[in-house]
N, C-alpha and C positions, 0 to 999 in steps of 0.2 A: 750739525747734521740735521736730517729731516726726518721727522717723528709724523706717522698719520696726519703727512701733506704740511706740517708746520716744521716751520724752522725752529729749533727748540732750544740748543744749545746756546746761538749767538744772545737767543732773547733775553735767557734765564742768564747767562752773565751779566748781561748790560745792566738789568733789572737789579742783582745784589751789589754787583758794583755801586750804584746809583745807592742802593739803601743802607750800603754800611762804611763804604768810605768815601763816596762820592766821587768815584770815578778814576782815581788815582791808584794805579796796578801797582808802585813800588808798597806799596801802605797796606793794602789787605791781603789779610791770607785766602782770599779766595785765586791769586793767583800765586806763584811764587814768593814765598819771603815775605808777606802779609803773615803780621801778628794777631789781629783782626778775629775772636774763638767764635763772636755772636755772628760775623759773618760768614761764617764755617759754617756755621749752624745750620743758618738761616738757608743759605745756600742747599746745601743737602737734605732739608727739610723739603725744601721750595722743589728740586730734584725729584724728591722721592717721593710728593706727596702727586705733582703733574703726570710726571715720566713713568711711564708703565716699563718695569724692568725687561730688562732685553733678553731671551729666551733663544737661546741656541740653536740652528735647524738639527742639530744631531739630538738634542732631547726632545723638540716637537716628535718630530717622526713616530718614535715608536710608541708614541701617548697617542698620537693623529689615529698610528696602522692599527692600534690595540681596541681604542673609540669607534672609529669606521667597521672593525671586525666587532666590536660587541653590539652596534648597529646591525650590519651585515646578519649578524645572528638571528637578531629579534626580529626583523622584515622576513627573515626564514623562519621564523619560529611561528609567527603573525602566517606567515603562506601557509605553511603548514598545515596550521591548525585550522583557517582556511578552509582547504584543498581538502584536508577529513571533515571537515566540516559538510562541505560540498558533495564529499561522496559519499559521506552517510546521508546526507539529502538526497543523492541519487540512488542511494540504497534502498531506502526508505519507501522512493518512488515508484521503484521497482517493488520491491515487496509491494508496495498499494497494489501496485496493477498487477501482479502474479496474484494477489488475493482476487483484484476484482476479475480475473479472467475464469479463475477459479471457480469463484460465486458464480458467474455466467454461465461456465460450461454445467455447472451443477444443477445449475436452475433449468436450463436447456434440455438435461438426462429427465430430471424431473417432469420437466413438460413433454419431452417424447415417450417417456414411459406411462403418463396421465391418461396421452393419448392412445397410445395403442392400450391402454388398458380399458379406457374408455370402448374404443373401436371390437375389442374384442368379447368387453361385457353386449355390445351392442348385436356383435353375429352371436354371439349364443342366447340373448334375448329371441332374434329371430328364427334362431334355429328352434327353439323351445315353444314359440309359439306358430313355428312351420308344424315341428310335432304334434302340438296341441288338435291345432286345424284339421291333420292326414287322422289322429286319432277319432275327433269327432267326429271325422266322416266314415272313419270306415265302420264307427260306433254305427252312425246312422243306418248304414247300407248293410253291416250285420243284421241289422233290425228287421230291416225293410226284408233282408234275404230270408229271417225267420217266422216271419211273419207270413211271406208265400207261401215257405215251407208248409207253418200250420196250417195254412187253410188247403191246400192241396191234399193235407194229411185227413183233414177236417179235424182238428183239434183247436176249441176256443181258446184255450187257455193251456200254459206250462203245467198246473196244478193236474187238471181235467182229466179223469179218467177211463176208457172206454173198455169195452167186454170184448173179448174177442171170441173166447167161447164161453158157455153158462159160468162156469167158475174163476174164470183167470179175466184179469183188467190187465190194461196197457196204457203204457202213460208216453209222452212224446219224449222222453230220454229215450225210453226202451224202441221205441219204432227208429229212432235217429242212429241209436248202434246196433238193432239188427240191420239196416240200410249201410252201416260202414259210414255214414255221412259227418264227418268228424267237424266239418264247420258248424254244423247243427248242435254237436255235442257238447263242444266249447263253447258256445255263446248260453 
């Protein structure tokens, strides 16, 4: 027969033949009715030592389908772990960028609210020194109204006293609210 492309049998005969009785099949027990034990031997050694024993396709099989499945397993096992691997990578990723979108838009609130905080310290700066301004002027022009006042009244000075008759003085408060003149009075 033929063994992984060699002819195995014819050779492995010929070969003990030749080594233990020299060729003559009534004489050895390698074939029939050879008494020949060393050529037994030799023979089955030489057999068992070349020839890879013959293995059945009904017991391959289910040692092949059990190997291929416990394969089959591990290349799923190997994806698997894989494939979570990979989505906790894409998990991962996403969280990154859900943080950094996060950080963005916070940074963003941050900086709109800096601003209009900014923008709003800045109108009531201006408002405050719109007030200052209307105040100082209408300080001025109080003045300047007071100041007519007295001398129309002929009075030099707030303090300054005048006679109106031998006994009794008048001072420019009292002429300001006998007049009713309440701007005069307030300043």
């Amino acid at each position: 027969f033929e063994f992984q492309g060699k002819t195995v049998m014819a050779r492995v005969v010929s070969d003990i033949l030749r080594s233990t009785c020299g060729g003559d099949d009534s004489v050895c027990r390698t074939v029939p009715g050879c008494e020949n034990l060393a050529a037994t031997e030799a023979l089955h050694e030489h057999v068992c030592s070349e020839v890879h024993p013959v293995v059945f396709y009904d017991d391959v099989e289910p040692v092949k389908l059990e190997l291929e499945r416990q394969d089959g397993a591990k290349v799923e096992t190997e994806q698997l772990k894989e494939l979570d691997k990979t989505k906790g990578t894409e998990r991962e990723e996403e969280e990154q960028r859900r943080r950094e979108r996060a950080l963005t838009q916070e940074e963003a609130c941050r900086a709109e609210e800096e601003a209009h905080r900014e923008e709003l310290q800045r109108k009531c700066d201006q408002e405050r020194r719109r007030q200052e301004m209307e105040a100082e002027a209408k300080k001025v022009e109080d003045e300047q109204t007071f100041k007519t006042w007295m001398k129309r009244q002929r009075f030099s000075d707030v303090n300054e006293k005048r006679r109106v008759f031998f006994l009794s003085f008048t001072y420019p408060l009292h002429v300001a609210v006998h007049e009713n003149n309440a701007d005069v009075v307030r300043m």
